[in-house]
N, C-alpha and C positions, 0 to 999 in steps of 0.2 A: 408427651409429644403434642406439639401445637399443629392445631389446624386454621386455614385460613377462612375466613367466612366463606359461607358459599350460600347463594343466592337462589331459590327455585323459580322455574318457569311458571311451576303450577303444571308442567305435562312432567308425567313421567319418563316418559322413554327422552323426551328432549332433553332433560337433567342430568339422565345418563350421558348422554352423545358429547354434553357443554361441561361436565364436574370437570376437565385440566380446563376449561376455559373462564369458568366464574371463580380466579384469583384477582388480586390485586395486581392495579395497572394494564388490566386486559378493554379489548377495544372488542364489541360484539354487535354484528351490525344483524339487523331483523331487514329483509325484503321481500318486497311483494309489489302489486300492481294496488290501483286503488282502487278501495273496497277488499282486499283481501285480508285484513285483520292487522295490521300492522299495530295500530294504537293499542287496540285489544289486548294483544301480548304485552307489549309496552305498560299499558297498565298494571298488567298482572306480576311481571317482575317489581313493579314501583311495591304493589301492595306484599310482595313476599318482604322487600326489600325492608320495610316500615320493621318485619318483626328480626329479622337479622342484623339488620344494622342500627339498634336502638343507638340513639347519641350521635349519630353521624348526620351529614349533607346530604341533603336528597333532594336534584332539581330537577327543574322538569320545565323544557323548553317546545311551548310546538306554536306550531304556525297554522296549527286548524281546528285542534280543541281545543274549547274556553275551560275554564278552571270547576265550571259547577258540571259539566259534562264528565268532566274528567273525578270530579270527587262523587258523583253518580257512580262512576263505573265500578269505582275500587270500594264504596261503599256496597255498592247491590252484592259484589263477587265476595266479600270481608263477611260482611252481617247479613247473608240469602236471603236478604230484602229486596223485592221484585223490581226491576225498573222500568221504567218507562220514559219517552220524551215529551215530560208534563210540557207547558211553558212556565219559564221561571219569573218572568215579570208579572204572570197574575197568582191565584192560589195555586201552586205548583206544590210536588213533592216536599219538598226542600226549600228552608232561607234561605239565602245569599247572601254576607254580611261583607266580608271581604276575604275573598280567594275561596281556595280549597278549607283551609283549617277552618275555618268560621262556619262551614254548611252545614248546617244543623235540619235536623229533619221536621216539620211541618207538625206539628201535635194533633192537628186536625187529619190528617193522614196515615199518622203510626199509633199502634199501641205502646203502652207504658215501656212492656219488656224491652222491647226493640230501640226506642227512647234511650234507655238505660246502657241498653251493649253501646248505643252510636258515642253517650258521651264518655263512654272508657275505650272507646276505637280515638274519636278526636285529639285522644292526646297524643297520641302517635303519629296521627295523618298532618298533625303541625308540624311532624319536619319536613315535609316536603313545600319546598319554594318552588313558586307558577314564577315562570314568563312565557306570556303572550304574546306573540309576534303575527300578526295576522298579515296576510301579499294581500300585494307585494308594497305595501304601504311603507313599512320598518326595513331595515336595515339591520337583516338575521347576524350579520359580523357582529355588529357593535353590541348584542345582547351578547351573543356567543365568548366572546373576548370579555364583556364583563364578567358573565359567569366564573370563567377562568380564572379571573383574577381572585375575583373571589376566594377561590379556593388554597391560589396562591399566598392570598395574604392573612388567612385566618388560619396562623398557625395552632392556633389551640383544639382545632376541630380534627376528628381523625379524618382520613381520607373517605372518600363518599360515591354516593351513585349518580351520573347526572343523563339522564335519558332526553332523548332529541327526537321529535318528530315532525317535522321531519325534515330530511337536510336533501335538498336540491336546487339545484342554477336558478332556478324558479323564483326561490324562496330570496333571494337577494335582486337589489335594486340595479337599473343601469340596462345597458343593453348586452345581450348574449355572452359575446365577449368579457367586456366586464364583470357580467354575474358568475360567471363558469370561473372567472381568476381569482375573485374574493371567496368560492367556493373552495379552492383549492388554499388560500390565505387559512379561512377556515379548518380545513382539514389538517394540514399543518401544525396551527395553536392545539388540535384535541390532540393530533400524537403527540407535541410536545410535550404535554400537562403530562399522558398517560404515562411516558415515557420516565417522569421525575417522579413519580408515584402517587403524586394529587389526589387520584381520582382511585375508585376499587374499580368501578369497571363502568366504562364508557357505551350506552345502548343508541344507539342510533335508526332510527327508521330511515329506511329510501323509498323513496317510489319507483319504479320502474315501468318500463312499457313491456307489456304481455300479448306477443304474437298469435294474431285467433288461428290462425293455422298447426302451429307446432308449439309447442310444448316448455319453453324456454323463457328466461327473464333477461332483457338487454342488461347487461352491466358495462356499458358502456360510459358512461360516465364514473363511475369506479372506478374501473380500470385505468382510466386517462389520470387519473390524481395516484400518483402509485406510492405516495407516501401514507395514505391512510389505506389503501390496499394491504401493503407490505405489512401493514402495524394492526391490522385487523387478525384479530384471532380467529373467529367463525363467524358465519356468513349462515344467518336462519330465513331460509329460503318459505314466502307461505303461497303457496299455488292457490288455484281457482278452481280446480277440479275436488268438489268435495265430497261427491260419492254418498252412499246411502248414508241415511242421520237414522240408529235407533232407535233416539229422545226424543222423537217427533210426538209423544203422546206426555212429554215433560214438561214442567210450565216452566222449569228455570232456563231464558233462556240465555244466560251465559253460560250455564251446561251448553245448549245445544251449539253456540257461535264456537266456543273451544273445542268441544269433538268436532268439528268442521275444521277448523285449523290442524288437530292433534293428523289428520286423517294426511294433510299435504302439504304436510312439515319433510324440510330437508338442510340436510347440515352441507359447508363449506367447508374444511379449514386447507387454508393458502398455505400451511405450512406442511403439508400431507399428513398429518399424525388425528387420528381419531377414530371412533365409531361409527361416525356418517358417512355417509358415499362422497369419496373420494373423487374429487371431482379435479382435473388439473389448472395451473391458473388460465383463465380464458375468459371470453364476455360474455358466457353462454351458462346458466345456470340450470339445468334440468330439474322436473321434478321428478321424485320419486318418494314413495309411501315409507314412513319408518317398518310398518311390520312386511314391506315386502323390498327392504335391501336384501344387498348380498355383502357378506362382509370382506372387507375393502383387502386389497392386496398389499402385501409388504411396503411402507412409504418409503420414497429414494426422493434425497434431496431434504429432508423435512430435521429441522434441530439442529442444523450443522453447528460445530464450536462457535465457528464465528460466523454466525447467518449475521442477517440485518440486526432483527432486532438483539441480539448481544454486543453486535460491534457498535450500533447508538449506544449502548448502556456504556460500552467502555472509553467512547470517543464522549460522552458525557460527562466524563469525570475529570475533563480538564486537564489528564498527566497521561501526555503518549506515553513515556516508559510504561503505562499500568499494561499498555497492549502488549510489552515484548515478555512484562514477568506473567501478564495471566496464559500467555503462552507457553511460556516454558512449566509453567505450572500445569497445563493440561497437558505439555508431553510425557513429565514425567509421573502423574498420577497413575495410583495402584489399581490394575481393573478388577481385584475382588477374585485374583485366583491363590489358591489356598488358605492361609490362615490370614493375610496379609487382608484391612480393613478397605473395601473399595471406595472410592474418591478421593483417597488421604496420599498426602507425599510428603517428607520431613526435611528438604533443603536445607542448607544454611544460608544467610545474606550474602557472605562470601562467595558460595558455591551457586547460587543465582546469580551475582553481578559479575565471576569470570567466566559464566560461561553465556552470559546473554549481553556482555562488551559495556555495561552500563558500570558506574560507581558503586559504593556500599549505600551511598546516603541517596543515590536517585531509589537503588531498589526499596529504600526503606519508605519513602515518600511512596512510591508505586505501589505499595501493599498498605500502607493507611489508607491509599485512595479507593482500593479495591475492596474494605473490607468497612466502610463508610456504604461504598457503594451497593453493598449486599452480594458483591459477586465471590466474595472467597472469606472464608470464617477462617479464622486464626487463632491457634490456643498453645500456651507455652507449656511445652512438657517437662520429663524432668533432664532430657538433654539435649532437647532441640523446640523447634517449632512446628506445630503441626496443623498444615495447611489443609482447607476444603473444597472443593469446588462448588461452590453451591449452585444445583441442578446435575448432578452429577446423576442421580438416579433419577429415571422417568417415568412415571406411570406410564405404562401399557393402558389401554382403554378398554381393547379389544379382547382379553383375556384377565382384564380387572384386577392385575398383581400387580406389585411394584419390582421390578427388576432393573437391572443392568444395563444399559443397550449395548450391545455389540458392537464393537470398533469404532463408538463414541465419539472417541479423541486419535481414532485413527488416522484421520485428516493431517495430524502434524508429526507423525511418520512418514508419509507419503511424502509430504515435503521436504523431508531432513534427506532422503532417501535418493530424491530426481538424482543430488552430486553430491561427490565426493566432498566438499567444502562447507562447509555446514553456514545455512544464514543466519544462525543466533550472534555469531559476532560481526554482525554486520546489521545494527537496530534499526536504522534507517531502510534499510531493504526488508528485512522481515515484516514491518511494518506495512509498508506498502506491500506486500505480495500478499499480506491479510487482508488489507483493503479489497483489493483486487476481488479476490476468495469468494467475500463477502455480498459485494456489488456487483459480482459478475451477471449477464442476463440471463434469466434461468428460461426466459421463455421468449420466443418473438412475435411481438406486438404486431399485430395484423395493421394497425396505422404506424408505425415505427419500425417499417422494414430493416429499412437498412443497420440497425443493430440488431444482428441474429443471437441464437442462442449462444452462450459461450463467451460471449465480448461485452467488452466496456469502451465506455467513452470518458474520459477520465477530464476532471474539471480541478487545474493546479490553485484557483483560490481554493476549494474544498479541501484541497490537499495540505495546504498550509495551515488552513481553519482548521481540522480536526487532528491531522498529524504531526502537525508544526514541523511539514516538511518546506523547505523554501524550492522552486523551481530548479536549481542548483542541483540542490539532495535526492529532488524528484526525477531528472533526465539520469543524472547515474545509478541510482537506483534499477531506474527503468533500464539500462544499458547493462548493468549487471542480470537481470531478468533475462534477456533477451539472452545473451552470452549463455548462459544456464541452459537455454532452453524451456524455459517454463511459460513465455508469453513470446508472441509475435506482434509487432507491433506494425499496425496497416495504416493509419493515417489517412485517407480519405477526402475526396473534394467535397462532398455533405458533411460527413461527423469528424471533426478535429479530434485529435489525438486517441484514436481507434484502436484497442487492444483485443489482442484474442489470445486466452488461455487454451494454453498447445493440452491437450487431455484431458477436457473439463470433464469428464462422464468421471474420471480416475477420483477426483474431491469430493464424489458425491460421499455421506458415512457406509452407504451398504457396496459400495464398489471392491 
């Protein structure tokens, strides 16, 4: 059995909290206010990174450490060689030749041993590629979008690490408005990349403003960009309250800066599912100590079949039928009672395309597209085909086994269930009632009232973009919905084409 690389923090307990989060194509955002360690950690994932990810991409973009700072850091924390902020233009620590890979340590300053470990460390610390982007001078887009590409076009490189410190409105040119929209331009291209599988996992520092009254981190500008909100896996919150240090009599002081971190460390994740305090989506980040949570309550709402980030992955793949078969694929999967193996279902092509209204040869195109795309493993037995759902099983966090979840895929029972008339033959409307599912607002935006929880505002170019519905397909659709019962459709003098799912509490998996 393979496992995916997995990345350390360097804290323990945070390794624990982020082990479902450091897979491939995961987004992990570090925040704090400034001065709270944000590079620090940053660093330290870079330098676990170097020994996990030998042969890979590892970039590393910031806008306020220069490259011999930064190979200071992971050199002193690598080789417990002491650091300090010599100056590097006179006899300093360290050469400087060009970037991080080149920084060689100073012979007049180290002994031999030390010498020795740096240049069998150097070989390793040349993968990681510096860009410097210093404000608001540069224009963070145009590095950011190179990086991408980057990754995009050197297929020969496995997928890679690319760590951002740090990404705020700030950091780009222009005035407010326009730096806040090429912010979100930005954020856009990383889930894109993340989404295609580029990248193993995406680290990003923010900076945030920290209330000296209470206790909380604005994520206010987060929140407003909800497309790298929604595609963010965890959210490593680093407070300012650091509380007594026992190292105070220790000389290393990147011991002392991490147990100062390890102490007001706190976990996100947007999708309710983990070990860290459960926090719901909001602009308010609290802190709280890892050894004095509590552990978090059953998550509702969190992995649905089709949340976002699955319905990107399948609206990804360029073939709406892949939406109607990986549906009928998850209604009909085995949940693993008796002998019967769980995740697996053995359909024929036949008995998919008459009962999901599609042809033999779409559903056949719709299952190369799905098993391309990583979402369903296929394997011919010896009298049928036998289908997987890949994520079928979830790691539990919180009780450390791999199990089953419970009513999973119960989502599309419920639906089959509203009426008598079943939507599988009708692709064009199941279709859209997943959308819907998927994109519904799970919370109300304290600046974006007027779409409450439960409702969508539905956008017909998007709808012909990802579901190759035309405006035609889309109002009968809708009209078939409505007739059902399953949406209301309000329309609105502020938000155009306003939908409200009639029993959204009912779709959630634990409902």
């Amino acid at each position: 059995m393979t496992h995916e690389p997995f990345i350390s923090t360097g804290l323990i307990g945070l390794d624990e909290a982020l082990e479902e989060c450091l897979q491939p194509g995961n987004v992990i955002g570090v925040i704090g206010a400034s001065g709270a360690g944000k590079t620090v950690l940053s660093s330290q994932i870079i330098r676990h990174a170097l020994a996990t990810l030998q042969g890979t991409q590892i970039q590393f973009i910031s806008t306020e450490v220069s490259p011999e700072e930064l190979g200071r850091r992971i050199v002193s924390a690598t080789l417990s060689i002491p650091c300090n902020h010599a100056d590097l233009d006179k006899e300093g620590e360290y050469l400087c030749r060009d970037g991080i890979g080149h920084l060689v340590p100073n012979p007049r300053k180290f002994e031999a041993p030390e010498i020795i470990r740096w240049k069998h460390f150097a070989k390793r610390i040349n993968q990681v590629r510096y860009h410097h982007v210093p404000q608001p001078s540069a224009d963070l887009s145009n590095v950011l979008g190179t990086v991408l590409h980057e990754f995009e076009r050197d297929l020969r490189s496995e997928p890679g690490l690319v760590v951002l410190d740090y990404l705020d409105f700030n950091c780009f040119s222009g005035d407010e408005y326009t730096a806040r929209q090429k912010m979100r331009d930005a954020m856009e291209a990383i889930v894109a990349a993340s989404c295609r599988g580029k990248l193993l996992i995406f680290v990003f520092a923010q900076a945030v403003s920290a209330n000296a009254g209470k206790r909380y981190l604005d994520l206010s500008d987060i929140a407003d960009c909800r497309g790298l909100f929604d595609a963010t896996d965890a959210f490593i919150g680093i407070g300012q309250d650091m509380g007594e240090d026992p190292h105070d009599d220790d000389d290393d002081g990147a011991s002392r800066e991490m147990y100062r971190e390890s102490q007001s460390l706190n976990v996100l994740f947007p999708n309710g599912i983990g070990k860290g305090v459960r926090v719901p989506v909001t602009r308010r980040f609290e802190y709280q100590r890892f050894e004095d949570r509590e552990e978090p309550e059953r998550p509702r709402g969190g992995y649905l079949p089709f949340s976002r980030e699955r319905f990107r992955d399948l609206c990804a793949l360029g073939n709406p039928n892949a939406i109607n078969v990986y549906a009928f694929l998850a209604l009909f999967t085995r949940s693993g009672l008796g002998v019967l193996k769980s995740g697996f279902t053995w359909p024929s092509h036949k008995t998919i395309a008459a009962k999901t209204g599609l042809t033999v040869k779409q559903v056949r195109g719709a299952i190369d597209k799905l098993e391309k795309g990583g979402l369903v493993k296929k394997r011919r037995t010896f009298k049928s085909n036998e289908y997987r759902i890949q994520g079928w099983e979830i790691h539990h966090v919180a009780s450390g086994a791999t199990t089953q979840k419970k009513g999973y895929f119960s989502l599309f029972r419920r639906i089959l269930d509203e009426s008598a008339e079943p939507l599988f033959s009708k692709p064009a409307t199941l279709r859209l009632w997943l959308y819907i599912l998927a994109n519904t607002q799970v919370f109300t935006h304290p600046k974006h009232w007027e779409i409450q929880r439960g409702h969508i505002a539905l956008d017909f170019d998007v709808l012909e973009h990802e579901l190759g519905l035309s405006m035609v397909d889309a109002d009968e659709a809708l009209a078939i919905l409505d007739e059902r019962g399953s949406i209301e459709i309000l329309g609105g003098e502020r938000v155009k084409n306003l939908i409200r799912v009639v029993n959204w509490d009912r779709y959630q998996p634990d409902a």
